[in-house]
Backbone bond lengths (Angstrom), bond angles and torsions (degrees), N, CA, C in turn:
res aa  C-N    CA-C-N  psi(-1)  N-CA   C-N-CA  omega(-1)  CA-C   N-CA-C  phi
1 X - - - 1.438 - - 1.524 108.57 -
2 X 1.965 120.28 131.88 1.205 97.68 163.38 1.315 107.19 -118.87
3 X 1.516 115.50 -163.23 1.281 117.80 -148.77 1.760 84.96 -146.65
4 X 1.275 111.82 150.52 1.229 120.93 164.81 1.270 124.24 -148.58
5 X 1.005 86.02 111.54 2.077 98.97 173.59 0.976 125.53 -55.20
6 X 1.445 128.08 123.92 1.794 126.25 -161.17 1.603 97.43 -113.60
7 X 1.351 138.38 129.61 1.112 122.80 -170.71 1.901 108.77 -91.52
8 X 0.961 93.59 170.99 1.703 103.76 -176.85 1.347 114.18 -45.18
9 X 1.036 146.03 138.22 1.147 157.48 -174.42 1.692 97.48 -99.34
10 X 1.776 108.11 102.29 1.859 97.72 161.46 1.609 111.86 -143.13
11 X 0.951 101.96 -172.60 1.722 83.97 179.93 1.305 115.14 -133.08
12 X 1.618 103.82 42.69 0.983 139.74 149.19 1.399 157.93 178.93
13 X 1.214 150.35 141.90 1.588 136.81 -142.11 1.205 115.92 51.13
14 X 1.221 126.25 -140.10 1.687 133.25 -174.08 1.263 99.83 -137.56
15 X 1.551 116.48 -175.78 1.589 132.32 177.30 1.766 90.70 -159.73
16 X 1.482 85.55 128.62 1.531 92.23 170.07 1.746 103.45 -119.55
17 X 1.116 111.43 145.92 1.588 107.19 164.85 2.022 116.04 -90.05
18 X 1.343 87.06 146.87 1.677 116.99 -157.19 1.705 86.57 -113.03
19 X 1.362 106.44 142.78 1.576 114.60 166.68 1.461 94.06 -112.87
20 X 1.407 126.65 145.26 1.770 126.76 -173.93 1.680 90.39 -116.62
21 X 1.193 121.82 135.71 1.371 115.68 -166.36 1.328 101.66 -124.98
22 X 1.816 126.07 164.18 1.128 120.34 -165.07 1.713 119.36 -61.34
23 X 1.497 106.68 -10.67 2.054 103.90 -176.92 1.710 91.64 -104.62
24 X 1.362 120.65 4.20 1.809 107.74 151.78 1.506 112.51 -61.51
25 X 1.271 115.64 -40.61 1.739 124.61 -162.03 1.711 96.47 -67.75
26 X 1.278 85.78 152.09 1.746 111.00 179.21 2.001 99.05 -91.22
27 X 1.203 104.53 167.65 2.013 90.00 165.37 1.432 115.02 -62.95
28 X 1.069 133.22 -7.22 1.403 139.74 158.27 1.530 138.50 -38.38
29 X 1.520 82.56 -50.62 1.545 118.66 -175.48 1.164 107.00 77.71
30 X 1.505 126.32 40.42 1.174 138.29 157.47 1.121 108.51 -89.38
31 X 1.628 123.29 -176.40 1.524 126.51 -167.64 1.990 79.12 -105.27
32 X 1.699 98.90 133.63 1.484 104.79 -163.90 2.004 96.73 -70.25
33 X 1.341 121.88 133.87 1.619 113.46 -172.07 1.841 99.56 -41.75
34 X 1.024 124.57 -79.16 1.911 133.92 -175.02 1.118 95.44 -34.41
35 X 1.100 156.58 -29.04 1.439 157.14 164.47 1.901 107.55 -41.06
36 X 1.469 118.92 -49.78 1.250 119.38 -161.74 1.405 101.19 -68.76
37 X 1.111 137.26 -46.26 1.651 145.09 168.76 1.553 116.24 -37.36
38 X 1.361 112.42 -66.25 1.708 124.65 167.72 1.830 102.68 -55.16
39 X 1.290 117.61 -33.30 1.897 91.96 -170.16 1.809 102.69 -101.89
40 X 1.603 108.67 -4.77 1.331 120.09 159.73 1.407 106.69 -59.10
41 X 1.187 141.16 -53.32 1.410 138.42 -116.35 2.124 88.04 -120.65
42 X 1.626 113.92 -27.17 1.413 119.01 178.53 0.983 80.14 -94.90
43 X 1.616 161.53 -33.40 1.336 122.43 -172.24 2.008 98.34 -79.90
44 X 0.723 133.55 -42.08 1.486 136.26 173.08 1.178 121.14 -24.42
45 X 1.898 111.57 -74.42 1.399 130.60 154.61 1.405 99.01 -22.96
46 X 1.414 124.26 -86.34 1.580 126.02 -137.97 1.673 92.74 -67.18
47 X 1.235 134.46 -19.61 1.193 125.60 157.94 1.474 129.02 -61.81
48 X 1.074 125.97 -49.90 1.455 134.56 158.55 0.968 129.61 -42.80
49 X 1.783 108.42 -37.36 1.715 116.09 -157.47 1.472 93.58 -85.99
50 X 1.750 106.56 0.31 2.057 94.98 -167.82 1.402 87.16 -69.49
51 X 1.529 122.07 -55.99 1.703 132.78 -155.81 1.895 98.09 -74.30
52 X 1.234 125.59 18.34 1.418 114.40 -175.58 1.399 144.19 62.87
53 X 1.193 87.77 35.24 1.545 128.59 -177.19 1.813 111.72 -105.14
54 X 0.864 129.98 87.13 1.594 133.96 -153.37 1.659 110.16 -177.58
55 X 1.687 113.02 -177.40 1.151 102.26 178.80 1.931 107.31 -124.89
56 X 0.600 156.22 -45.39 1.982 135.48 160.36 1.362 96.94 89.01
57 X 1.275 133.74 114.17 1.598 155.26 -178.71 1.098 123.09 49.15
58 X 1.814 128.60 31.28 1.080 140.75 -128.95 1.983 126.52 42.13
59 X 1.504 113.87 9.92 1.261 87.31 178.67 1.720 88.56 -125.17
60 X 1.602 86.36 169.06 1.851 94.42 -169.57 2.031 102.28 -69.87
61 X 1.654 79.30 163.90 1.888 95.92 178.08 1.612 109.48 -75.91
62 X 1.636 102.16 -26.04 1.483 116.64 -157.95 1.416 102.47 -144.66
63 X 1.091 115.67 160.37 1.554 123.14 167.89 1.539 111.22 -88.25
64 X 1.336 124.16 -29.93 1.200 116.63 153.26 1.924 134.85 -30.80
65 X 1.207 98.88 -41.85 1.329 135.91 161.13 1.357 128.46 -44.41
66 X 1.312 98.30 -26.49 1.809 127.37 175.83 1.923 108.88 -92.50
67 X 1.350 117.61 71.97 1.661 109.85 -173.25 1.534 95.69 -140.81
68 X 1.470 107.37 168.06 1.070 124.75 -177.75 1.910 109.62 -119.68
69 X 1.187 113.62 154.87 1.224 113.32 161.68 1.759 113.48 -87.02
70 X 1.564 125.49 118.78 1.675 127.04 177.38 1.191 103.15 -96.80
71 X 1.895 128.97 -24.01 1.376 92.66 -176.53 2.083 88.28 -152.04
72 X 0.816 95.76 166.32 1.583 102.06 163.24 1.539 130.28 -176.03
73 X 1.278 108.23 161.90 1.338 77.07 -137.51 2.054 91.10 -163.23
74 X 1.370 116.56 101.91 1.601 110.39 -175.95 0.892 122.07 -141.61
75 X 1.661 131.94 166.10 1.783 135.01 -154.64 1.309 81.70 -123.79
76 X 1.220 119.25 131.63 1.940 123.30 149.78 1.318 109.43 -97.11
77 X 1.459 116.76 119.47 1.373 123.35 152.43 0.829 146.14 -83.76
78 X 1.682 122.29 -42.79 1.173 152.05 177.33 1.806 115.32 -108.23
79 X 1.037 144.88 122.11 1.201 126.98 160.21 1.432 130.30 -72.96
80 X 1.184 134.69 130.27 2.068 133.55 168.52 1.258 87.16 -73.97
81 X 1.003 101.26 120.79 1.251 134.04 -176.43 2.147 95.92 -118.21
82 X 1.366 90.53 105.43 1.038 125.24 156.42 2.182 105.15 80.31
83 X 1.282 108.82 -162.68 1.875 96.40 174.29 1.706 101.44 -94.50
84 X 1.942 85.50 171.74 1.228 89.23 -177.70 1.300 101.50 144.08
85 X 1.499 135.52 -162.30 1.491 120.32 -163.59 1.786 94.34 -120.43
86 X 1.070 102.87 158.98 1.981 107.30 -167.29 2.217 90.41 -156.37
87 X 1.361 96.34 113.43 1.211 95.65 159.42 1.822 131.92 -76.79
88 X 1.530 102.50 154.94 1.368 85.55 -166.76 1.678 109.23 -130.30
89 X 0.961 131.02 103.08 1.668 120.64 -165.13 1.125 115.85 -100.94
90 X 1.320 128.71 144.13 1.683 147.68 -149.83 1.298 92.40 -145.27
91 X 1.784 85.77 159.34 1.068 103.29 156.32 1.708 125.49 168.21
92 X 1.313 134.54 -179.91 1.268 118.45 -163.08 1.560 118.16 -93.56
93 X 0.879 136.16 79.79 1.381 112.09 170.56 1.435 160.82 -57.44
94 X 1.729 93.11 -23.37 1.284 116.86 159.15 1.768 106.30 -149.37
95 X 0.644 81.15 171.87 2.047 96.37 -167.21 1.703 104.10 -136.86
96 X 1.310 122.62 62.30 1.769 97.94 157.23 0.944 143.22 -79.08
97 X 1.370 113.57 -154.99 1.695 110.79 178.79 1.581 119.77 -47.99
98 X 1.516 104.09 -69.18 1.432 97.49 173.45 2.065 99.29 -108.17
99 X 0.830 126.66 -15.17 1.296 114.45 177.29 1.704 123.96 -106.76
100 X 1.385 98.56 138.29 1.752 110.60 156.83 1.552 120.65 -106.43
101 X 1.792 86.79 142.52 1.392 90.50 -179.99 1.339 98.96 -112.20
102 X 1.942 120.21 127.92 1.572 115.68 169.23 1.130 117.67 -86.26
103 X 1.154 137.05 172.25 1.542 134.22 150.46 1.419 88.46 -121.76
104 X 1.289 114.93 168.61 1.429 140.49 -170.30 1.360 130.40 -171.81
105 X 1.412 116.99 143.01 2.011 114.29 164.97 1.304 105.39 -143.31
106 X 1.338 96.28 144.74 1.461 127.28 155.00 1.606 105.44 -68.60
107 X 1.412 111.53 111.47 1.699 125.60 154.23 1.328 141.84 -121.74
108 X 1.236 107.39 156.49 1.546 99.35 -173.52 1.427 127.24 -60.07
109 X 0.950 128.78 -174.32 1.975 105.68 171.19 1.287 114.45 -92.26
110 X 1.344 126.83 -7.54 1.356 124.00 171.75 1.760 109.35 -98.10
111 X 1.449 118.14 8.59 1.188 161.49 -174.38 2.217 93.72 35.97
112 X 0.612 79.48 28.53 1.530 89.15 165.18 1.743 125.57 -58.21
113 X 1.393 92.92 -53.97 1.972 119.48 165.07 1.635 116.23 -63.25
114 X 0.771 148.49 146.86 1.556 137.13 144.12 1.754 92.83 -120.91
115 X 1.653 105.75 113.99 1.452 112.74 174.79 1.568 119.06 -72.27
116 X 1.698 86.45 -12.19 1.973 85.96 -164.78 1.230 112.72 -174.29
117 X 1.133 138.42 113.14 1.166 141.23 151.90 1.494 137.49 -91.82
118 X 1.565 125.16 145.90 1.129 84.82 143.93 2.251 67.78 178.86
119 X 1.514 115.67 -155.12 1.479 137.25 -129.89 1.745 86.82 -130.09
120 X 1.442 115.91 133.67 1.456 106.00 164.38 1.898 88.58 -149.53
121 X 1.408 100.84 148.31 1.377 134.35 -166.68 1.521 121.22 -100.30
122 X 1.610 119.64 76.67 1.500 96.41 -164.57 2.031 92.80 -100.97
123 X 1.346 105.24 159.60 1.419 127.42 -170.43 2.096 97.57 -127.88
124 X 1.326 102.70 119.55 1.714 115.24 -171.00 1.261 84.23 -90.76
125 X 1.232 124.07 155.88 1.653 152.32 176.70 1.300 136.32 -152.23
126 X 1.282 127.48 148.41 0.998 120.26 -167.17 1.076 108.25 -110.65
127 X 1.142 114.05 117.75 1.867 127.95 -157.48 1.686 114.07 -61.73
128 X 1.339 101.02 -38.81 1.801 112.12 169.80 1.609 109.55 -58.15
129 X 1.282 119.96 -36.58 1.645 113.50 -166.35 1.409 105.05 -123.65
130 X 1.573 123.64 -6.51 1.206 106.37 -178.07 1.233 136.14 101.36
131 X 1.704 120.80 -34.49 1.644 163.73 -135.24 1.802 90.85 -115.01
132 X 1.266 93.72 166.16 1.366 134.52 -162.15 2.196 83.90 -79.76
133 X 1.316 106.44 129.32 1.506 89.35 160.66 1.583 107.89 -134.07
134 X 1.816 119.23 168.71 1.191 88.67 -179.16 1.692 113.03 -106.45
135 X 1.644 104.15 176.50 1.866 103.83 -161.55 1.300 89.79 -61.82
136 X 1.570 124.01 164.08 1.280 135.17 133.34 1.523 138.49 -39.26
137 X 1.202 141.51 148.91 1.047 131.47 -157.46 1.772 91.42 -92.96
138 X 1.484 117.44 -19.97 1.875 98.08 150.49 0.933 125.36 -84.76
139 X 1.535 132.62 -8.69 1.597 110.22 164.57 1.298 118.43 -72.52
140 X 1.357 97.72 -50.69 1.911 107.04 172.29 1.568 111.43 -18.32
141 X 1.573 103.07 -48.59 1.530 125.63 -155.63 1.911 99.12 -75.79
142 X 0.995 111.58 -44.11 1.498 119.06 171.32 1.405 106.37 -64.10
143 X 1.620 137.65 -70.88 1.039 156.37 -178.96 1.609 94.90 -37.19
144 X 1.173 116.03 -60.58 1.421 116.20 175.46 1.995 127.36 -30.85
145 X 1.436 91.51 -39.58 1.676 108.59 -174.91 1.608 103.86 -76.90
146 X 1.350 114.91 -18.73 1.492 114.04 -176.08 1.505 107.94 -97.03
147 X 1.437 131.89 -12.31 1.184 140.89 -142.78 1.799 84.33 -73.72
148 X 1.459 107.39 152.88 1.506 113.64 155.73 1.453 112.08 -133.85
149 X 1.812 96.18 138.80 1.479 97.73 -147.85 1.520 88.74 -131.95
C-alpha cells in the first residue's frame, strides 16, 4: 500500500510540519516561548535544503546560506500544549537586496488555531567582510515561490 502526502493547501508561502518534542515544553507542558524561534528556523532550513540551500561538511551549499537574523519579533495566542506535530507557515514578504523579511504562524493541524504569529528579519553576509551581501539570482528564485503578493 502507498500513501501520499498532499501538502497544505494556502494561498500563500509554504507550511512545513514541526514535531515539538518533550525538551520544547516549559514545566508547564507548554511549548517553552524561545522554543518558537529554534523550530521556526528548522522548519525554514528543511525548506531550503530541498532547493540546495544547506550546509555539507560544515561549509554552506550557497552563499545565500551565509545570513543573520536583525529582527524578530512574535504574538502568542494560543499555547501547544504539550509534544506532537504543529504546522508552521512562512513566508516572504519582502525580498531586498541583501535582506528578507518572513512573516509566519504557528497552527494547529486542522489549522483552525494560530498559536503564534509574528515577522522575522534575516540580513545575507558576506562572511569574509562582515557586510551586507546581495542574494543570488537562485535564492531570489526560491524566495520568489514563498513571496506573498
Amino acid at each position: 500500500m502507498t500513501s501520499t502526502m498532499l501538502e497544505p493547501a494556502v494561498e500563500f508561502g509554504k507550511i512545513e510540519q514541526a514535531i515539538i518534542h518533550f525538551d520544547d515544553l516549559d514545566a508547564s507542558g507548554l511549548m517553552h516561548n524561545a522554543r518558537y524561534a529554534l523550530v521556526l528556523e528548522r522548519v525554514l532550513s528543511i525548506y531550503w535544503a530541498r532547493f540546495g540551500f544547506s550546509y555539507e561538511g560544515g561549509l554552506p551549499t550557497s552563499s545565500d546560506v551565509v545570513s543573520a537574523v536583525r529582527e524578530f519579533s512574535i504574538t502568542y495566542h494560543v499555547p501547544i500544549r504539550g509534544t506532537g506535530p504543529v504546522d508552521v507557515h512562512f513566508w516572504v514578504e519582502k525580498l531586498g537586496g541583501s535582506s528578507a523579511v518572513y512573516g509566519f504562524r504557528f497552527l494547529s493541524a486542522d489549522h483552525g488555531t494560530v498559536h503564534a504569529e509574528g515577522r522575522r528579519v534575516m540580513v545575507k553576509f558576506d562572511p569574509r567582510t562582515g557586510r551586507p551581501d546581495a542574494w543570488t539570482p537562485a535564492g531570489r528564485e526560491v524566495a520568489a515561490g514563498l513571496a506573498k503578493e
